[in-house]
Each structure stands twice: as C-alpha cells, then as structure tokens.
C-alpha positions as CSV (number, residue, x, y, z in Angstrom):
1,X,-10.6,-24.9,-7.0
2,X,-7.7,-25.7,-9.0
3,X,-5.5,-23.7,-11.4
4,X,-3.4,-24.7,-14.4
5,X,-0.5,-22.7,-15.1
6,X,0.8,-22.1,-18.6
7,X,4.4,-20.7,-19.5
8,X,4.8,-19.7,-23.1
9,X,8.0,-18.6,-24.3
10,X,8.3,-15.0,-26.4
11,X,9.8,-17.1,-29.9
12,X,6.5,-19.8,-29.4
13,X,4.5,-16.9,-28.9
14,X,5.3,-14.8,-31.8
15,X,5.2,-17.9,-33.7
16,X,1.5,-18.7,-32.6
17,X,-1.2,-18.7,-35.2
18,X,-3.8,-17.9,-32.8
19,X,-1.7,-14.8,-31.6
20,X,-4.5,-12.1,-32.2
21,X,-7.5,-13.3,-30.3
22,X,-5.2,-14.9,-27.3
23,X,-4.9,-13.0,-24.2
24,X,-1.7,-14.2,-23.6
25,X,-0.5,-12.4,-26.9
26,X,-1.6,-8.8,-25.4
27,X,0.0,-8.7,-22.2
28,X,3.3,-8.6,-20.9
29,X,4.0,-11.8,-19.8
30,X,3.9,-14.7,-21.1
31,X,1.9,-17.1,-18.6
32,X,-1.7,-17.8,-18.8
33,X,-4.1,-19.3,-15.7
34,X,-6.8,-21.9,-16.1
35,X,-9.1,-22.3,-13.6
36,X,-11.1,-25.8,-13.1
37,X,-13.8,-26.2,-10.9
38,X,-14.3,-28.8,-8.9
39,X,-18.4,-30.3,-8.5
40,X,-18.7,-28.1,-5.4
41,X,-17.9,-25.3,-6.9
42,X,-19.9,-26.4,-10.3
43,X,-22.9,-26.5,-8.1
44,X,-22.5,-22.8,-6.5
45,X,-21.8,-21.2,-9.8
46,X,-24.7,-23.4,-11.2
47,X,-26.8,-21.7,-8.3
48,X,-25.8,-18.4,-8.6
49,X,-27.2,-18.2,-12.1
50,X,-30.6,-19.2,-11.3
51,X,-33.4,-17.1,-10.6
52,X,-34.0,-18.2,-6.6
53,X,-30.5,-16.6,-6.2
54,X,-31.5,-13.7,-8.5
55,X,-34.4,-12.8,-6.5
56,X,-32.4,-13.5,-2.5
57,X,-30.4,-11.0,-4.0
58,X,-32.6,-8.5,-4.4
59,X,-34.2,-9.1,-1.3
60,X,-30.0,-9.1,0.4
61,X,-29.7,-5.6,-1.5
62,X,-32.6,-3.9,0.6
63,X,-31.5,-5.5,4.1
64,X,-27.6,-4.5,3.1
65,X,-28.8,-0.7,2.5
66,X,-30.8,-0.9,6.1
67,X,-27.4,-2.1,7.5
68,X,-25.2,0.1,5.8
69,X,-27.6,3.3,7.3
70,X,-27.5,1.9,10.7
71,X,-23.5,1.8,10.1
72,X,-23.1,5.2,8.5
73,X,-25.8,7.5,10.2
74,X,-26.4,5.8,13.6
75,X,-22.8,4.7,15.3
76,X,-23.2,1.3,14.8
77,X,-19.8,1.2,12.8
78,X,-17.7,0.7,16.4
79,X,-19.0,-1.1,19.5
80,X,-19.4,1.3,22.4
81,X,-18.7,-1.2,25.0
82,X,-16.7,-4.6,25.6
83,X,-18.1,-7.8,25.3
84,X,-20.9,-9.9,22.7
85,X,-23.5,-8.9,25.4
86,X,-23.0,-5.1,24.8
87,X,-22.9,-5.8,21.3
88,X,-26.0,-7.6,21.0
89,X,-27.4,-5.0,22.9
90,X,-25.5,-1.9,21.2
91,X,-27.8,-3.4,18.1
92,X,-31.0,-4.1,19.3
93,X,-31.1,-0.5,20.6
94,X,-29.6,0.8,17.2
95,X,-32.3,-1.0,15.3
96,X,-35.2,0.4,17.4
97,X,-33.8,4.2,17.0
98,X,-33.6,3.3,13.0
99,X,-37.0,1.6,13.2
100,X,-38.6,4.6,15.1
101,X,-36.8,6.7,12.6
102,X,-39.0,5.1,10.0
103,X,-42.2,5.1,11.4
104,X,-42.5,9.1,12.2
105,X,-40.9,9.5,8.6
106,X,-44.0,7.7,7.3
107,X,-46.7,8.9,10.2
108,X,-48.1,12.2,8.6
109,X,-48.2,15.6,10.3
C-alpha cells in the first residue's frame, strides 16, 4: 500500500471553507494521510466483504475459542520441552485431553 501525505499550514487551514466536516480541522495537527491501494490489496478488501469470507469467519471464530481453551485451561500456552517434535507432540496429547474433556461433558450419567 501506498500513503499520500498532506501538510496544511494553520493560516490555509483556518482559511478553509470545508473546515467543519474535515478531519484535519479537529485535530491538532495539521497533516492528513491517504491511503491507496494497490490491485492486490483491492482484491483482499474486495474479498473480505463477501459472504464466503463472512461465513470462514464464523467457522475461524469456533476453532479460535477451541484454541484459546486449550491455551488458557490446559498448558498449552508454553512448550514443556525443546524441539518441533515435542511440540507437535505437547499438542496432539493436549488436544486428546480437550477432546476427551468433551465427550464425558456430553456422555450422560
């Protein structure tokens, strides 16, 4: 992305017509940022907007509060060992206690 930057001295601003609905008017200084996207970026925000992204984040939302329990409630927040093996491990094993969790929450008696 690129930004245009816009200095405005105080006598041009106090001068300005368009004073009362410009941002520029209602803070302290007296610089003002455009930004222009570029096609790239045209075609994320163009994305985001739609209703396939609407509805992955929905589905995101769910998985993220899964993650965030297995961080908070179940010491997955620090690895207990050294190394992307231990890791790997450290998460299959913390998403079977979470997962077994579950199911006796759900199995009655």
């Amino acid at each position: 992305m690129s930004y245009y930057n816009y200095c405005f001295s105080v006598k041009k601003c106090k001068a300005c017509p368009m004073r009362d609905n410009c941002r520029v008017g209602k803070s302290k200084g007296r610089t003002y940022s455009v930004t222009c996207a570029n096609e790239a970026h045209k075609a994320r925000l163009e994305f985001e907007s739609s209703e396939e992204f609407s509805a992955k984040l929905r589905i995101r939302h769910r998985i993220e509060e899964k993650n965030g329990e297995m961080k908070t409630a179940n010491g997955f927040r620090r690895a207990d060992s050294a190394g992307l093996v231990a890791m790997r491990l450290q998460a299959y094993f913390t998403a079977i206690v979470v997962n077994m969790k579950r199911i006796v929450a759900v199995i009655p008696g």
